[in-house]
DRENLUMPA-962170 format. One record per residue (C-alpha): residue number from 1; x, y, z. Coordinates in Angstrom, 3 decimals, decimal comma, padded with zeros to 6 digits. Each point is the difference from the previous one (the first is absolute). Example, Ala and Ser with C-alpha at 12.3 -4.5 7.8 and 13.67 -1.06 7.14 Angstrom:
! residues 2
R    k        c1        c2        c3
R    1   012,300  -004,500   007,800
R    2   001,370   003,440  -000,660
***
This chain:
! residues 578
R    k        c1        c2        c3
R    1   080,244   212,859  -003,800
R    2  -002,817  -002,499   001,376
R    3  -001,955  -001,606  -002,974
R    4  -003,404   000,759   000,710
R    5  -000,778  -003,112  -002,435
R    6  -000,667  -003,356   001,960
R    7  -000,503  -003,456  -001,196
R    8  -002,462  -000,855   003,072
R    9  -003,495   000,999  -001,719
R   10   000,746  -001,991  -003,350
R   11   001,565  -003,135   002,456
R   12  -003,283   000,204   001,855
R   13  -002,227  -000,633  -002,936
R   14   002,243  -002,617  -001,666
R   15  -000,373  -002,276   003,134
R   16  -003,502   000,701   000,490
R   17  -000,872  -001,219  -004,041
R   18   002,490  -002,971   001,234
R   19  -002,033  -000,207   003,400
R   20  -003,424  -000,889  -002,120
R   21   001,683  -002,179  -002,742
R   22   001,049  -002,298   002,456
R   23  -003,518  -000,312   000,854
R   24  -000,905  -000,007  -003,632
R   25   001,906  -002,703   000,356
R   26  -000,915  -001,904   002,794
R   27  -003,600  -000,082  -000,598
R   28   000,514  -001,284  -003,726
R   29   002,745  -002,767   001,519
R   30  -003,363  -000,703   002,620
R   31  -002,048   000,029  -002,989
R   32   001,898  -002,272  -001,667
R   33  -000,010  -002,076   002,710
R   34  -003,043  -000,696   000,598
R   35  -000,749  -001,036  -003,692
R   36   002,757  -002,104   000,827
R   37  -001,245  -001,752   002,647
R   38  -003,454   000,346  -001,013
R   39   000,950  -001,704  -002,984
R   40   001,426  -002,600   002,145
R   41  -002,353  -000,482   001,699
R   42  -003,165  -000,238  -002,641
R   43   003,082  -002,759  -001,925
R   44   000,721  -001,725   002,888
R   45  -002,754   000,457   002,932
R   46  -003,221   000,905  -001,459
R   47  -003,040  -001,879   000,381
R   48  -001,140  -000,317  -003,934
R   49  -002,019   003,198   000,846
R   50   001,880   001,704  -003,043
R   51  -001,298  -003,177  -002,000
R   52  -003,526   000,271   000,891
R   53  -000,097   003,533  -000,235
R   54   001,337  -000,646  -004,016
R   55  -002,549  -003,128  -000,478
R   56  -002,725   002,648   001,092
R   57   000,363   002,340  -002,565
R   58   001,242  -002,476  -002,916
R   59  -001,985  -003,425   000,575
R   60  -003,453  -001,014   001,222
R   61  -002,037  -003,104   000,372
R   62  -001,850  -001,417  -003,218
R   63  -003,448  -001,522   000,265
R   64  -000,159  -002,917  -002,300
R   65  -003,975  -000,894  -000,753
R   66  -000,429  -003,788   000,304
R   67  -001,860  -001,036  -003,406
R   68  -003,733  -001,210   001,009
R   69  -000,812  -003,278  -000,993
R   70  -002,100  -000,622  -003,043
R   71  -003,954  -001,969   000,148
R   72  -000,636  -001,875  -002,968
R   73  -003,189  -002,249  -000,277
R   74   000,103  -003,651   000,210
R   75   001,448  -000,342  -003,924
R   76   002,677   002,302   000,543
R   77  -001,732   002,832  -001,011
R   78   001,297   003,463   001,272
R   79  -002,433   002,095   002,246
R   80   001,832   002,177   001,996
R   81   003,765   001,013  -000,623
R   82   002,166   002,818   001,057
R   83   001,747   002,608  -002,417
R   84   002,544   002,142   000,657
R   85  -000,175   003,754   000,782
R   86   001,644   002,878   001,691
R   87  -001,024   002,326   002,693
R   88   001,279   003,400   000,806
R   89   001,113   001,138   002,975
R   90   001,887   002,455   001,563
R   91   002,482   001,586   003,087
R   92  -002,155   003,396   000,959
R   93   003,209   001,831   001,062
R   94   001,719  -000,704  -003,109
R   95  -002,533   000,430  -002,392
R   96  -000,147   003,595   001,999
R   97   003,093   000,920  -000,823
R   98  -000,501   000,542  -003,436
R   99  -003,214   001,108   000,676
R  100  -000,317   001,549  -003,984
R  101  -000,448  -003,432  -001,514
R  102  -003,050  -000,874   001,759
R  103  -002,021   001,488  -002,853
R  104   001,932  -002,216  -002,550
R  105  -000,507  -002,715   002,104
R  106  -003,916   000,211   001,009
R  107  -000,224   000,822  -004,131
R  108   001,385  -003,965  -000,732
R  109  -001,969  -001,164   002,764
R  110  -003,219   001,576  -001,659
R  111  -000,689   001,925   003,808
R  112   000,090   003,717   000,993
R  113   002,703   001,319   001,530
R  114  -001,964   001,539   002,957
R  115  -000,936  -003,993   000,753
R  116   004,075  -000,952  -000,513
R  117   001,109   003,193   002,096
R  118  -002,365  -000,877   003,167
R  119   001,379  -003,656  -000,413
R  120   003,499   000,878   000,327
R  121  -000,795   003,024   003,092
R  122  -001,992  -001,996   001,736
R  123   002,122  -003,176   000,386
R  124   003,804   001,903   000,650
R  125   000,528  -001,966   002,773
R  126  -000,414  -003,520  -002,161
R  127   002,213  -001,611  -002,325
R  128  -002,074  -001,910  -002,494
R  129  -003,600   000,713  -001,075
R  130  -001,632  -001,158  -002,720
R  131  -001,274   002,173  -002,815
R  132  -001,497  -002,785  -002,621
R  133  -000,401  -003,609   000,290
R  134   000,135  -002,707  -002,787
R  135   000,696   002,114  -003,038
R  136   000,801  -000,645  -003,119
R  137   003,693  -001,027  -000,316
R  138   000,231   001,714  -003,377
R  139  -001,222   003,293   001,863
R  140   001,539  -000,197   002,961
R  141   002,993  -000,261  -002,038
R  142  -000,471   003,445  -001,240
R  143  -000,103   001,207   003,836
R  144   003,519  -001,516   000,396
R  145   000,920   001,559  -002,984
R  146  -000,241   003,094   001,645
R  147   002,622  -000,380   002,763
R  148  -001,169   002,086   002,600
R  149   001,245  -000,300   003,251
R  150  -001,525  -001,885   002,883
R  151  -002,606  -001,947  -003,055
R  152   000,333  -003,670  -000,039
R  153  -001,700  -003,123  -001,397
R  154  -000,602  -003,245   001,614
R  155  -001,251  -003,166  -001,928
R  156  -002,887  -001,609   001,002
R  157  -002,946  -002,218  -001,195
R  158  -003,579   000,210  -001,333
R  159  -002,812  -002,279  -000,109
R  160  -001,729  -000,745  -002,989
R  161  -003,014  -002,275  -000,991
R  162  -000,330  -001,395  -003,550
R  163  -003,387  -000,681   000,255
R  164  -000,969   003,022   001,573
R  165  -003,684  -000,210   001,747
R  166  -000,967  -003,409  -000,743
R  167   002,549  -000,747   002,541
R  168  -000,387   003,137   002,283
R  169  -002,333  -002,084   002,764
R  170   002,423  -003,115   000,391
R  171   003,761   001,628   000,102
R  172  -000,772   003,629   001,455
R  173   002,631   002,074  -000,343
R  174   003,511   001,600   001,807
R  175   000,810   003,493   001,521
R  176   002,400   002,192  -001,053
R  177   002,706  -001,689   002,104
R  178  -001,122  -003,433  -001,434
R  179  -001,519  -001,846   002,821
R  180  -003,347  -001,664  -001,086
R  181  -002,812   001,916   001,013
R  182  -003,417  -002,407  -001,235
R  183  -000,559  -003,335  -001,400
R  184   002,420  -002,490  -000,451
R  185   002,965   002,653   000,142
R  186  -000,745   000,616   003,486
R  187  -000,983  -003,693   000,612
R  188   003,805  -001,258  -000,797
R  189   001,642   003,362   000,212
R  190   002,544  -001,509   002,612
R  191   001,028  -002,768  -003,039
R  192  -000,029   003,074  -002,975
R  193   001,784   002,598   001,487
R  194   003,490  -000,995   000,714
R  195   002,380   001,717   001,865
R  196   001,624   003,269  -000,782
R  197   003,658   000,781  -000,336
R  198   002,540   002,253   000,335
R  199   003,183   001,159  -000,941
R  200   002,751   003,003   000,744
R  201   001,364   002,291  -002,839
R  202   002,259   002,841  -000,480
R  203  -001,974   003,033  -001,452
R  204   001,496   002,731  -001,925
R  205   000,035   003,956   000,557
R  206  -003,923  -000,251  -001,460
R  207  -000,940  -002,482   002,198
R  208   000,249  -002,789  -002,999
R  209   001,266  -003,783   000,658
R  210   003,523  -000,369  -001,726
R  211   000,905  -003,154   001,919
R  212  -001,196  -002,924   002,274
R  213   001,755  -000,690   002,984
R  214  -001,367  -002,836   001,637
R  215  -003,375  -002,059   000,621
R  216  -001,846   000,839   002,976
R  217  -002,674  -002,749  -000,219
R  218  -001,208  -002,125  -002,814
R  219  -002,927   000,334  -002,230
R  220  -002,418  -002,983   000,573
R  221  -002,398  -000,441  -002,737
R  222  -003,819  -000,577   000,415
R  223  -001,288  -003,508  -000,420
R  224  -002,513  -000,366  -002,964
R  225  -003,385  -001,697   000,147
R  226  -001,843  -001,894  -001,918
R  227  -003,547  -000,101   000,547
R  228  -003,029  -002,057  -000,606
R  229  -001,769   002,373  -002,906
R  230  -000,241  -001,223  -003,132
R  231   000,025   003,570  -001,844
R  232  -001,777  -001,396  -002,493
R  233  -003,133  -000,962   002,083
R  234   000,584   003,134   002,042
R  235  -000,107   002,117  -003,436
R  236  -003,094  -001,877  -000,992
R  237  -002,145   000,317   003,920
R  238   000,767   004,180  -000,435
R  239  -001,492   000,133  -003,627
R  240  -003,164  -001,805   001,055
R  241  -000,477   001,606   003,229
R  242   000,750   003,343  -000,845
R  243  -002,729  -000,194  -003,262
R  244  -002,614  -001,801   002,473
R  245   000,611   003,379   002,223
R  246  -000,782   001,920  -002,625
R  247  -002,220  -001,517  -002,007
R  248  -002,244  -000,168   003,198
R  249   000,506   003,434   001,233
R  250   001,717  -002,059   003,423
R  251   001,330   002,098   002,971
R  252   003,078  -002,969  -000,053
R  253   000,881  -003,581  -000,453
R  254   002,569  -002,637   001,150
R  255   000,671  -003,335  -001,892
R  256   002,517  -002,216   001,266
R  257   001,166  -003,638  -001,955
R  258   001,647  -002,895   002,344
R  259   001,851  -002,945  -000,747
R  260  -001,903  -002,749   001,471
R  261   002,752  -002,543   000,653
R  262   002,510   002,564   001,324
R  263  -001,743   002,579   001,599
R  264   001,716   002,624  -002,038
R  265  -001,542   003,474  -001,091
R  266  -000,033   000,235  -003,503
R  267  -001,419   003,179  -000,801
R  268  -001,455   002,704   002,078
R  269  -001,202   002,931  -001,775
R  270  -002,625   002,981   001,706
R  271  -001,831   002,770  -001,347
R  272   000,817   003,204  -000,091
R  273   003,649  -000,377  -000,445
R  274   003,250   001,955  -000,027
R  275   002,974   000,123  -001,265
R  276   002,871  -000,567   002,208
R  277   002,241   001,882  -002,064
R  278  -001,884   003,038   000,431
R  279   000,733   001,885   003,499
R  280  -003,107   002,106  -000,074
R  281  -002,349  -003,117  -000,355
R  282   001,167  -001,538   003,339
R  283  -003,033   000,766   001,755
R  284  -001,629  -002,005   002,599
R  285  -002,944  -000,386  -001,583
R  286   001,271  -001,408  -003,060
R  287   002,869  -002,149   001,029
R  288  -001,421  -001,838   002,725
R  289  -000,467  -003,732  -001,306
R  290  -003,710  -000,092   000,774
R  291   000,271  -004,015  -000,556
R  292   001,979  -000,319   003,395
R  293  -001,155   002,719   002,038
R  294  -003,657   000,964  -000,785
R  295  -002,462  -001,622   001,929
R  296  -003,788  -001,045  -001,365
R  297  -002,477  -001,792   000,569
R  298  -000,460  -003,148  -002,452
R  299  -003,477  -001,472  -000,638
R  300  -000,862  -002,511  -002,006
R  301   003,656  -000,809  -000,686
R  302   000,394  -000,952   003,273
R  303  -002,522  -002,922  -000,374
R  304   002,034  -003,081  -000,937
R  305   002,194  -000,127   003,238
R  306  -003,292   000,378   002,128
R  307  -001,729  -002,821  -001,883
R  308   003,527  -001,947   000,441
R  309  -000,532   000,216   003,762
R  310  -002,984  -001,966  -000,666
R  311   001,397  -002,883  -002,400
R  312   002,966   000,038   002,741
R  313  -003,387  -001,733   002,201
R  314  -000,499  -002,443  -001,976
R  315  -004,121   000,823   000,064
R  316   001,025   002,303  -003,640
R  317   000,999  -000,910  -003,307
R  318  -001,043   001,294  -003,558
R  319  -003,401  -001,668  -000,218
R  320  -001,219   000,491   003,449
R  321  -003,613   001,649  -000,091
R  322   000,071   003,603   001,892
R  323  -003,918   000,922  -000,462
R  324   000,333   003,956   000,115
R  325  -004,074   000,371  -000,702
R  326  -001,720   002,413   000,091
R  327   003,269   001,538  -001,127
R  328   000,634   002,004   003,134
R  329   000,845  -001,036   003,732
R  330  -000,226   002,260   003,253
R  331   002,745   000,168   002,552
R  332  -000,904   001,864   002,932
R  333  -001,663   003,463  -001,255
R  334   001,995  -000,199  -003,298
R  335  -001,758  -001,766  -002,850
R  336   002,375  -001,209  -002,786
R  337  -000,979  -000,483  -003,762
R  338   000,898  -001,439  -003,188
R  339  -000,610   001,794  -003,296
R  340  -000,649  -002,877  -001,757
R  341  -001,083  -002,528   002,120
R  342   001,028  -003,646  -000,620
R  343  -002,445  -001,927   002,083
R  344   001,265  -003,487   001,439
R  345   003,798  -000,277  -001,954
R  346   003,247  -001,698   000,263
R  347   002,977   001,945   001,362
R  348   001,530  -000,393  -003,588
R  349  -003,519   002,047  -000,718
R  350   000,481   002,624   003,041
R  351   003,331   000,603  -001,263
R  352  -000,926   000,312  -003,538
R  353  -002,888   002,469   000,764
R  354   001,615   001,544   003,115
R  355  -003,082  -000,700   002,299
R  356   001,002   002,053   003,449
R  357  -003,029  -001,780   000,978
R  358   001,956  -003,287  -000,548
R  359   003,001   001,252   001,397
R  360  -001,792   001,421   003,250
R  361  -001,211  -003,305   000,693
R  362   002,641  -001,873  -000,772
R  363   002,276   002,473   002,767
R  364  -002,403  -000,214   002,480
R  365  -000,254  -003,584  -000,086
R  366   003,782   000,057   000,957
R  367   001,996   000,651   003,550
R  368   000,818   003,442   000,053
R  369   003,492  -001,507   001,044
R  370  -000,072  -002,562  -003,629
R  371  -000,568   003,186  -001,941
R  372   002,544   002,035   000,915
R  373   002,860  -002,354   000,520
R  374  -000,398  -001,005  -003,696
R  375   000,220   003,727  -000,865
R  376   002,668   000,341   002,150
R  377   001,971  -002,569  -001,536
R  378  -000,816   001,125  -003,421
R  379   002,465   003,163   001,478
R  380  -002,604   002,582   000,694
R  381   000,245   002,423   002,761
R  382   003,760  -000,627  -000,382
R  383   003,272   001,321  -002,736
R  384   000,598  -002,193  -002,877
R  385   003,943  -000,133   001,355
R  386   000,731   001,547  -003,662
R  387   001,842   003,036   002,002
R  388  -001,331   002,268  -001,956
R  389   000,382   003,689   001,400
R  390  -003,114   000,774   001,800
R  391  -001,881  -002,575  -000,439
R  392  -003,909  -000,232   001,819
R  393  -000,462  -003,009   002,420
R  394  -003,626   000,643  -000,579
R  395  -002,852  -000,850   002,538
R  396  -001,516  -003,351   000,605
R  397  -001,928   000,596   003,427
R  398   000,564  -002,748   002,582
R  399  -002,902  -002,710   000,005
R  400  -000,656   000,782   003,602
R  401  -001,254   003,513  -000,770
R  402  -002,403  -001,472  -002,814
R  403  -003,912  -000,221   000,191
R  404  -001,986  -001,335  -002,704
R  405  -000,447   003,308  -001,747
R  406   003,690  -000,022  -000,323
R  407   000,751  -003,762  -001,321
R  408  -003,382   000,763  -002,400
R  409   001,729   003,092  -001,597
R  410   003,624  -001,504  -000,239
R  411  -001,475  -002,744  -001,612
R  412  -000,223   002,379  -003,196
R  413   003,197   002,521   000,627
R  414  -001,294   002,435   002,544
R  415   000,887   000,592   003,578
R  416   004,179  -000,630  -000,770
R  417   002,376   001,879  -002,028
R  418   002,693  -001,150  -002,360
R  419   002,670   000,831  -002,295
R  420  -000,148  -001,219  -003,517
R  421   003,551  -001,332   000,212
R  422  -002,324  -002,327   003,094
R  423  -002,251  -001,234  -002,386
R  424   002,386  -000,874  -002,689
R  425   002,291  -002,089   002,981
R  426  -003,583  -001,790   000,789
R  427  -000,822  -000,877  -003,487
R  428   003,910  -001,286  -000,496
R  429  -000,576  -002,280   002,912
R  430  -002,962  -001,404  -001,727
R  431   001,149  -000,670  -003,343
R  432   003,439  -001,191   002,067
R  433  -002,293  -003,099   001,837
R  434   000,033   001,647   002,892
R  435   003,448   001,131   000,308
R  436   001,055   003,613   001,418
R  437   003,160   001,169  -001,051
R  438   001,165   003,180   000,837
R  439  -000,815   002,488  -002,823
R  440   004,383   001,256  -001,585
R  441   000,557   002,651  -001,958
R  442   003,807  -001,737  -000,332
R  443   000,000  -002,354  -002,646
R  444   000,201  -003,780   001,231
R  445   002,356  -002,619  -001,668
R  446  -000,415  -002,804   002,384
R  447  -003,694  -001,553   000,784
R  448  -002,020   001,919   003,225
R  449  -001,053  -002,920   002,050
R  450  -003,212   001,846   001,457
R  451  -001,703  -000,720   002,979
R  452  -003,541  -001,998  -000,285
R  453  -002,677   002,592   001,735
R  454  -003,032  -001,977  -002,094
R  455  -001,003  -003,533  -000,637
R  456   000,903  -000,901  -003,568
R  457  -003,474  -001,491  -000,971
R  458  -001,495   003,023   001,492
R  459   002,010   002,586  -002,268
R  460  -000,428  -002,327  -002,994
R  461  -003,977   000,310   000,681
R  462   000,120   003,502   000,181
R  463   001,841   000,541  -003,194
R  464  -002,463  -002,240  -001,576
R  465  -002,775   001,510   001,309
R  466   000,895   003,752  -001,150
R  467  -000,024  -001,345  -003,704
R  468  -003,438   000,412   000,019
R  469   000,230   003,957   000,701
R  470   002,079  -000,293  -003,186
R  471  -002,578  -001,994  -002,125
R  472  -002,560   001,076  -002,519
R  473  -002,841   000,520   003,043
R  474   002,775   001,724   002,679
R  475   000,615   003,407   000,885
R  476   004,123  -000,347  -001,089
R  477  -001,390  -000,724  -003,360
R  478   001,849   002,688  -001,541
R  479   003,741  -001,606   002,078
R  480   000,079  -003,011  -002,631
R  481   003,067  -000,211  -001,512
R  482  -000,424  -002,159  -004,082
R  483   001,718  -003,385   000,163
R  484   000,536   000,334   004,337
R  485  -002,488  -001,006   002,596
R  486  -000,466   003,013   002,684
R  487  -000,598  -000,397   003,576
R  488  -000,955   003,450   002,158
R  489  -002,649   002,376   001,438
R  490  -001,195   003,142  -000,712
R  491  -000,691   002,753   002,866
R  492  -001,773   003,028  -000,411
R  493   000,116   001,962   003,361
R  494  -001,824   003,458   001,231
R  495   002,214   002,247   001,742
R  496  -000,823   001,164   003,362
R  497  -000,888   003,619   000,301
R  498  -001,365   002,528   002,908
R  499  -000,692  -003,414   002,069
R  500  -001,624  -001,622  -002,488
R  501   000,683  -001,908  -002,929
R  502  -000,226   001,916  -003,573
R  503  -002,640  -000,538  -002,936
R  504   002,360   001,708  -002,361
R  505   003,513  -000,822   001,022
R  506   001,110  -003,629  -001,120
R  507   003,343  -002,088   000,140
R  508  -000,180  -002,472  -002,455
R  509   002,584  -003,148   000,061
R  510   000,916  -003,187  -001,494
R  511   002,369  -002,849   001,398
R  512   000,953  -003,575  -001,448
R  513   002,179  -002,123  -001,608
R  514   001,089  -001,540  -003,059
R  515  -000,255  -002,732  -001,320
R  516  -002,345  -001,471   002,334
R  517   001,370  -003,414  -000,277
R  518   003,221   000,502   000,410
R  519   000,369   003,209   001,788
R  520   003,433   002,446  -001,309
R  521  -000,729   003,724   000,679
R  522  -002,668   001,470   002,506
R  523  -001,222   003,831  -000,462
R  524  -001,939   002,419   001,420
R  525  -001,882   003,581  -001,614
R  526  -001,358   002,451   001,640
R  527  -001,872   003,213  -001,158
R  528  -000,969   002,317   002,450
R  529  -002,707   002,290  -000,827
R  530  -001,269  -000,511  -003,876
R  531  -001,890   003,174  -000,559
R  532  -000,734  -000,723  -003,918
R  533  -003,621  -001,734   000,731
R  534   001,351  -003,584   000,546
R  535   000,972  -000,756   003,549
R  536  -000,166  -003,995   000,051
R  537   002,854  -001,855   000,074
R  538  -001,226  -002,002  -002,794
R  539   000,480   002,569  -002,222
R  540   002,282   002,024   001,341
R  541   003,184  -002,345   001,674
R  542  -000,820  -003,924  -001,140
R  543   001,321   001,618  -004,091
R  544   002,817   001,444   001,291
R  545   001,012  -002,955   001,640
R  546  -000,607  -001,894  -003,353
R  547   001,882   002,195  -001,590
R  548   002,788  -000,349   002,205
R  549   000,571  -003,875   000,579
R  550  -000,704  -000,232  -003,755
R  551   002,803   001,306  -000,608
R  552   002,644  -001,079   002,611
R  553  -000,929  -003,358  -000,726
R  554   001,035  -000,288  -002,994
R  555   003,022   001,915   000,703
R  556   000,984  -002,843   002,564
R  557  -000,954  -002,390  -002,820
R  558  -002,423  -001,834   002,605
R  559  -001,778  -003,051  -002,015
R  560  -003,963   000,689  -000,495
R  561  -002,188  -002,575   002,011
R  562  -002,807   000,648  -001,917
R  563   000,437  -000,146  -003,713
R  564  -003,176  -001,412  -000,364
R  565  -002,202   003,260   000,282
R  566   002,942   001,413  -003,171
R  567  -001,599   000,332  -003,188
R  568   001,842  -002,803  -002,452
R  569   001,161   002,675  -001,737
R  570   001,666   002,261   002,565
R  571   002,000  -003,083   001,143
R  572   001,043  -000,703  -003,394
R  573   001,565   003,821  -000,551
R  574   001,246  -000,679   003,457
R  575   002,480  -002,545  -001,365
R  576   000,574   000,909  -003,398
R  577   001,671   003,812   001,044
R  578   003,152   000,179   001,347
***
């Protein structure tokens, strides 16, 4: 019999399972393979993209803040110094990944979430944006504590000002980045700042540093500086000034104090004020140092370097006769008057009274040319060379462009423009003996040589001569100073308005130094706009500037030159108290 059973169906499927093993097997031995050479190859071959690709996801460059340097005054002082603090930032497209703790997170921030969820959708294509800046490093502590994802910290450095706004005007203030932004932080910014580091670490799954690996570039600190203000004076000039503003109802003020000898700033003080330390007060309107950048014109205080110009002649000294009668002169259609008119009077008399009679004649009698190069070289029309941030050149028109209506009104402050930080250079140069130094705001440990821009004899007149304004019968009556003699002038100036000159709008002004025979510190007030009934600078700036020099004197521990006006008995107490 034929067995109708056959092996060929079941032999046909065993070698077709064996048919696709095999290539089971080949494509796993291919597999295998090409780990095996890929492995090689990445071991072996490779380019360190492997190595970058890991440094991407695990490390990142550090910024290391460079610590600003600190401005003290000239005794050491602190006025500005940095503290530390923390800002939060973050990588969008990992904070969006765990997109449920952005409520936590805008909670410790004290922000909505709606604010923290546009910040994070809008910048997806970024990798660091800053949420806050400069907190707290005991809060932003609690944001770390929270560990989200993609949420970082970096330290960096805030400003702050001890003295708050009686130093706003001089040292200005920093940005959030810490780059000086007004005053004397923007003046040496280049010597504070330093230079900023940084460094590469290893960060873990969170995005935390567990490990540096090596320094990128060194952290350069920020010189310090110590400056020319004596805080002390500086504290004093802010508390007179700022009770003369209100006291008289003033619009503002400026006072500024100067070292004679050295031709370093002191103080510097303006009303209103702000405080640096305050964001929200850093308004143009308030933190402009009005001292170095507003622009006025002088009057009466500008007298003394006019009336030098004619001592520098030789045809004026203190007792030459001016005769100002019948108290009023015309020049072209203008006619000119004195309140109180003096008659025939020595200079020391037209000084005293502040005849613009006198004065007018005494101008006109000059060169146009005379005049102005000795107000020219008393450093009108030009920067004091303190480097003070925006600092006025002010406006001394040429003497070609002058008629006699012009050298008339300059003669008594009008018809040129200056800055009080001018005037107080001017007045240092006479109480120096001529001398012009450039006006520092650096303190100065070796002696400023100067150059000579006036004869000697002829600043040692004029000093003498603007006693009088401070005597019993002068205008500056109220600028004496018990136990000191007092040499200045007194300006009280209308302000133009509508093309015309004001009956109601006054700057008021007083310049000098002390003490007159020996000249230390020069100074300069300035009240713009009294509005409380007294206008006169009289009243209004020569107390202030008592008030003032009083004071810093006697801090300085400058020797009285005139004891002999002291009551007996206040020079006894004087010795006796410790």
């Amino acid at each position: 019999m034929i067995d109708l059973r056959s092996n060929e169906p079941k032999n046909f499927a065993v070698d077709q399972f064996r048919s696709r093993l095999r290539v089971v097997y080949l494509l796993l031995g291919c597999a295998v393979l090409g780990l095996v050479v890929r492995s090689a190859d990445l071991q072996l071959f490779d380019d360190g993209s492997l190595l970058k690709e890991g440094k991407a996801r695990f490390s990142r460059v550090a910024k290391l803040a460079a610590h600003r340097g600190t401005i003290y005054d000239r005794n050491g002082e602190p006025l500005a110094i940095s503290t530390p603090v923390d800002s939060v930032w973050i990588n969008p497209e990992e904070l969006n990944q765990v997109a449920d703790q952005i409520p936590k997170l805008a909670e410790a921030l004290n922000r909505e979430p709606k604010w923290l969820e546009q910040k994070v959708s809008s910048n997806l294509d970024r990798n660091f944006v800053y949420l806050l800046r400069h907190m707290n490093p005991k809060d932003a502590a609690q944001v770390k504590a929270l560990n989200i994802p993609g949420v970082y910290l970096q330290r960096e450095y805030r400003r702050y000002y001890p003295a708050g706004e009686v130093t706003g005007h001089i040292l200005g203030f920093t940005n959030l980045d810490h780059v000086g932004r007004e005053g004397l932080e923007m003046a040496y910014d280049r010597r504070l700042s330093g230079t900023s580091g940084a460094k590469l670490v290893i960060q873990d799954r969170l995005g935390h540093s567990v490990e540096d690996v090596e320094s990128l570039r060194p952290t350069t600190p920020g010189q310090d500086l110590k400056t020319s203000i004596d805080i002390r004076i500086q504290y004093l000039a802010y508390r007179e000034l700022k009770k003369a503003i209100q006291d008289q109802r003033a619009v503002s003020g400026s006072a500024i104090v100067i070292d004679v000898q050295t031709g370093e700033v002191l103080a510097m003080v303006n009303q209103p004020s702000y405080n640096p330390n305050d964001p929200e007060q850093r308004d143009a309107s308030t933190y402009r140092n009005r001292a170095a950048t507003d622009l006025m014109e002088p009057g009466s205080i500008m007298k003394p370097f006019v009336a030098a110009a004619g001592v520098a002649t030789g045809r004026y000294h203190a007792d030459t006769i001016i005769d100002t009668s019948p108290g009023q002169v015309k020049v072209g259609i203008k006619t000119f008057s004195d309140e109180h008119p003096v008659g025939a009077a020595p200079l020391t008399t037209i000084m005293a009274k502040s005849s613009n009679v006198g004065m007018t004649k005494l101008a006109l009698d000059l060169k146009p040319e005379q005049m102005w190069t000795t107000l020219d070289a008393f450093g009108f029309g030009r920067k004091t060379g303190s480097g003070f941030p925006g600092e006025s050149a002010g406006r001394l028109p040429n003497f070609k462009q002058w008629r006699p209506i012009i050298q008339a009104t300059m003669s008594f402050g009008y018809g040129l423009q200056v800055t009080p930080l001018q005037l107080a250079q001017a007045y240092t140069i006479l109480g120096a003996g001529g001398i012009s130094r450039p006006l520092t705001f650096e303190k100065v440990d070796a002696q400023v040589q100067g150059v000579r821009v006036i004869d000697q004899s002829v600043a040692h007149e004029m000093v003498k001569i603007m006693q009088s304004v401070v005597s019993a019968e002068g205008t500056g009556n109220a600028a004496s100073i018990l136990g000191y003699q007092v040499s200045g002038k007194t300006g009280t100036a209308r302000l133009a308005s509508m093309g015309s000159y004001s009956t109601a709008r006054y700057v008021a002004s007083f310049g000098g130094v002390v003490p007159a025979s020996n000249p230390r510190l020069a100074a300069v007030v300035v009240i713009n706009e009294p509005r409380n009934g007294n206008y006169y600078a009289s009243l209004v700036a020569a107390p202030v500037f008592s008030n003032i020099l009083s004071g810093a004197l006697r801090l300085l521990a400058v020797t009285p030159d005139s004891l002999d006006e002291v009551p007996a008995a206040t020079i006894v107490q004087t010795e006796v108290t410790p």
